[in-house]
N, C-alpha and C positions, 0 to 999 in steps of 0.2 A: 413694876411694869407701868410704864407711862404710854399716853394714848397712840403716840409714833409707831411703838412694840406691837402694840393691841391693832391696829391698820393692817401690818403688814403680815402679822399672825394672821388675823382674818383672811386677808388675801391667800395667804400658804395656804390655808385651812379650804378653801375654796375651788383653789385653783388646782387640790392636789385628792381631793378626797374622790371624785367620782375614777379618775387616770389611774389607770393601776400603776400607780409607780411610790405609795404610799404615804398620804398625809400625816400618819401619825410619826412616821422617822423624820419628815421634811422639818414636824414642830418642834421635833427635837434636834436636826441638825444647824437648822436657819439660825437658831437664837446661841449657840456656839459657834458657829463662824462668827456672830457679830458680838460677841463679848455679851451678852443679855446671860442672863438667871433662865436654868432653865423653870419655863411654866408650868412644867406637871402633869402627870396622867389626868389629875380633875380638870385641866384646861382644856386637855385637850377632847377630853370626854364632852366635856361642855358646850362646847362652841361646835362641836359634830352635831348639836340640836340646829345650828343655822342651815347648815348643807342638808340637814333629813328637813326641815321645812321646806326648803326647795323640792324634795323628791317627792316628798307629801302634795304640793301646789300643781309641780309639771304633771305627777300622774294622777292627780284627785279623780279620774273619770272610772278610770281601773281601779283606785282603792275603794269606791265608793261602790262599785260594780262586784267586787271579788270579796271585800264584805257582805254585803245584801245578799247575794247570792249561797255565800258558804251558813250565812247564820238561817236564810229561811232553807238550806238541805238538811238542818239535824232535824225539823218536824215533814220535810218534803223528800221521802226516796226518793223521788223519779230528779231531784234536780242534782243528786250525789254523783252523778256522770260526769258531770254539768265542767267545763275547765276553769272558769271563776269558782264555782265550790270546791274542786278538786286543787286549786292554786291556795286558796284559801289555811287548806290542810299541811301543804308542800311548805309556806310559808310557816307557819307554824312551827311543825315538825321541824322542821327547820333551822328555827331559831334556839330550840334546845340545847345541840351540842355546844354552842358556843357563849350559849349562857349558864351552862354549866362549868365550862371550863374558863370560867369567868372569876367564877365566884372561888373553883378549886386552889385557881392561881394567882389571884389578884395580889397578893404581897412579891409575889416574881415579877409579873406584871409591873405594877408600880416601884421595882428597884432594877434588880440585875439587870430584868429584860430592857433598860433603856440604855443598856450597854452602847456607844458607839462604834467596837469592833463588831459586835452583835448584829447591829444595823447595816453597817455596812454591808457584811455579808450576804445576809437575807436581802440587801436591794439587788445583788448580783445573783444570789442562787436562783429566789424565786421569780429572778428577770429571766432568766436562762430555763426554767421551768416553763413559763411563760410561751419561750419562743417555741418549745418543742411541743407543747400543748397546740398551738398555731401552724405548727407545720403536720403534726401527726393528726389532727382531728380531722373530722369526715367534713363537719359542717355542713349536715345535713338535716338535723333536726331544728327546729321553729320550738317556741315557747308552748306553743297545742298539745307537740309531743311531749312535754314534760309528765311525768310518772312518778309514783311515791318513793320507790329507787332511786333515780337520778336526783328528787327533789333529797332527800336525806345525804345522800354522796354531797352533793354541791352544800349542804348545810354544816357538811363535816369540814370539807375544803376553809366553810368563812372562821372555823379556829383559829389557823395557821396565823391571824392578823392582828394577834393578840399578843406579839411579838411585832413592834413596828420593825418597819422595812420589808415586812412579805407581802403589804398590802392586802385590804377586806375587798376590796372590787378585783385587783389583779388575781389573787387567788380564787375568788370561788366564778370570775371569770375561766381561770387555768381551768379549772372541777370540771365548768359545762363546756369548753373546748374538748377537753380527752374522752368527754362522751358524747362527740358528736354533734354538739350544737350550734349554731352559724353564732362569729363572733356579736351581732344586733342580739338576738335572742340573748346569749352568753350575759351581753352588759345589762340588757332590760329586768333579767331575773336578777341578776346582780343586783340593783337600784332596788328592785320591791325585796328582795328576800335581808338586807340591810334595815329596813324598819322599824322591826319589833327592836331588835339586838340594839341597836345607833339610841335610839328613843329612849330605852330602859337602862344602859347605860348611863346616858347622858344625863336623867332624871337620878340616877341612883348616884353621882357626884355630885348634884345643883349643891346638894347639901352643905359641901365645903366650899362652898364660893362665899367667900368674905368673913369667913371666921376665924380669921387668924393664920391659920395654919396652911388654908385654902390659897383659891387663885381672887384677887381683889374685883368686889363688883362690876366696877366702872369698865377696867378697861374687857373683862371677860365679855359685855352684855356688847360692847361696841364691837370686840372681834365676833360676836356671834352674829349680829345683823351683816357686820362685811362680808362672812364664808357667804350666808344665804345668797346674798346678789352675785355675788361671785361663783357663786357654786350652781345658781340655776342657770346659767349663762354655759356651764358646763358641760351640765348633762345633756342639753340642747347639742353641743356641737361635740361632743363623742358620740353619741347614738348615730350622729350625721356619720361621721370618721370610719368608724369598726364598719358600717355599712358598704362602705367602697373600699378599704383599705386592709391591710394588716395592721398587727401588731408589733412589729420590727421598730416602729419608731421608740417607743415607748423601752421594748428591751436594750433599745440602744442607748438611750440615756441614763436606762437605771445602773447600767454594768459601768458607764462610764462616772457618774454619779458612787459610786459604791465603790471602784476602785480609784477617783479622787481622793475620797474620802477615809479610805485605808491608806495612804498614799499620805497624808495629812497627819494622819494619828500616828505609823512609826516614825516621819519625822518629828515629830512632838510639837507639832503646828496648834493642834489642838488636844484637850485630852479626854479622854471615854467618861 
């Protein structure tokens, strides 16, 4: 991978991780349209540390706030009400199922699952999933109303993106749409409930970056800095988006996107 690859990774990586429409299919589709090696589950693990430093930076007021809070409720009953301590929890909880099914499945993961029939697919199912989640929800509920219910459902949903192409924000965006919640709240839970999982991943591949077998120092450390700047510029103007807008745009690229891409693979344009 030479530093031209590692730029325009970065950018994919940036520009595709917070949009539900799946960074981790884009890193593997981008570098087979352009004839590149693909760069690997640990790249793409990796460099997902620039885009979580962005979400870490944009919302340090709230992480700062939803720690303090959750760590002084195990010695303080009266502050266990509290929606920073009770986020705290949700967030947590949360983060199990998909770290679980992390570890169950990581050799699928890192092989079959980077199928490009596979991919294709899920940018079309889970886009179409997407639309109907957007049209069927209430989008009534605010982040206030979150509950340890909804917070475990939405934590089950961020599995599904451990198969690229279902996308981690698109889906467990889907989660808190079909239970109601306005698509702002949907993405904001999205962003903090990604944390733990994005962070301990990313930290549990650093290990093969430059050993060989791994993804090469240099250009990993430069595509990680480019998601970050790319990636906080992001969250900044979806949060803006989903606020006024639907979701259509996004499902409409992914099905277009994903039957491209099917579209490419039976004529033997490119191959899985």
């Amino acid at each position: 991978m030479d530093v031209l690859q590692a730029i325009v990774l970065g950018l994919v990586q940036g520009l595709t991780e917070f949009l539900p429409i799946s960074s981790s299919a884009h890193l593997l589709i981008v570098p087979k349209l352009a004839g590149w090696d693909d760069p690997g589950a640990a790249f793409t693990a990796v460099i997902q540390l620039g885009t979580m430093l962005a979400v870490l930076i944009y919302f340090w007021r709230d992480i700062v706030r939803i720690t303090w809070t959750w760590l002084r409720s195990l010695w303080t009953p009266e502050l266990r009400g509290d929606l920073d301590a009770r986020m705290g929890w949700y967030i947590g909880l949360g983060t199990i199922p998909i770290g679980v099914a992390g570890l169950l499945f990581k050799d699928a993961i890192e092989g079959p699952a980077r199928n490009l029939w596979l991919n294709a697919a899920m940018l079309i199912v889970f886009g179409l999933l997407l639309l109907v989640a957007d049209q069927m929800g209430r989008k009534k509920k605010e982040v206030a109303d979150l509950n340890m219910r909804d917070g475990l459902i939405i934590g089950a949903w961020q599995m599904l993106p451990l198969i690229p192409g279902a996308s981690r924000s698109g889906s467990t965006m889907t989660g808190a749409l079909f239970l109601g919640y306005t698509r702002e709240a949907a993405a904001r839970y999205s962003f903090l409930l990604s944390i733990p999982a994005v962070i301990l991943s990313g930290l549990f591949e650093l290990r093969h970056v430059g050993d060989g077998g791994g993804p090469p120092l240099a250009p990993t450390v430069i595509a990680t800095v480019v998601s970050f700047a790319v990636g906080y510029a992001s969250i900044a103007w979806l949060l803006r988006y989903v606020a006024r807008h639907s979701t259509t745009v996004f499902v409409v690229y992914r099905v277009f996107a994903g039957t491209f891409l099917l579209t490419l693979l039976a004529l033997g344009v490119v191959q899985s």
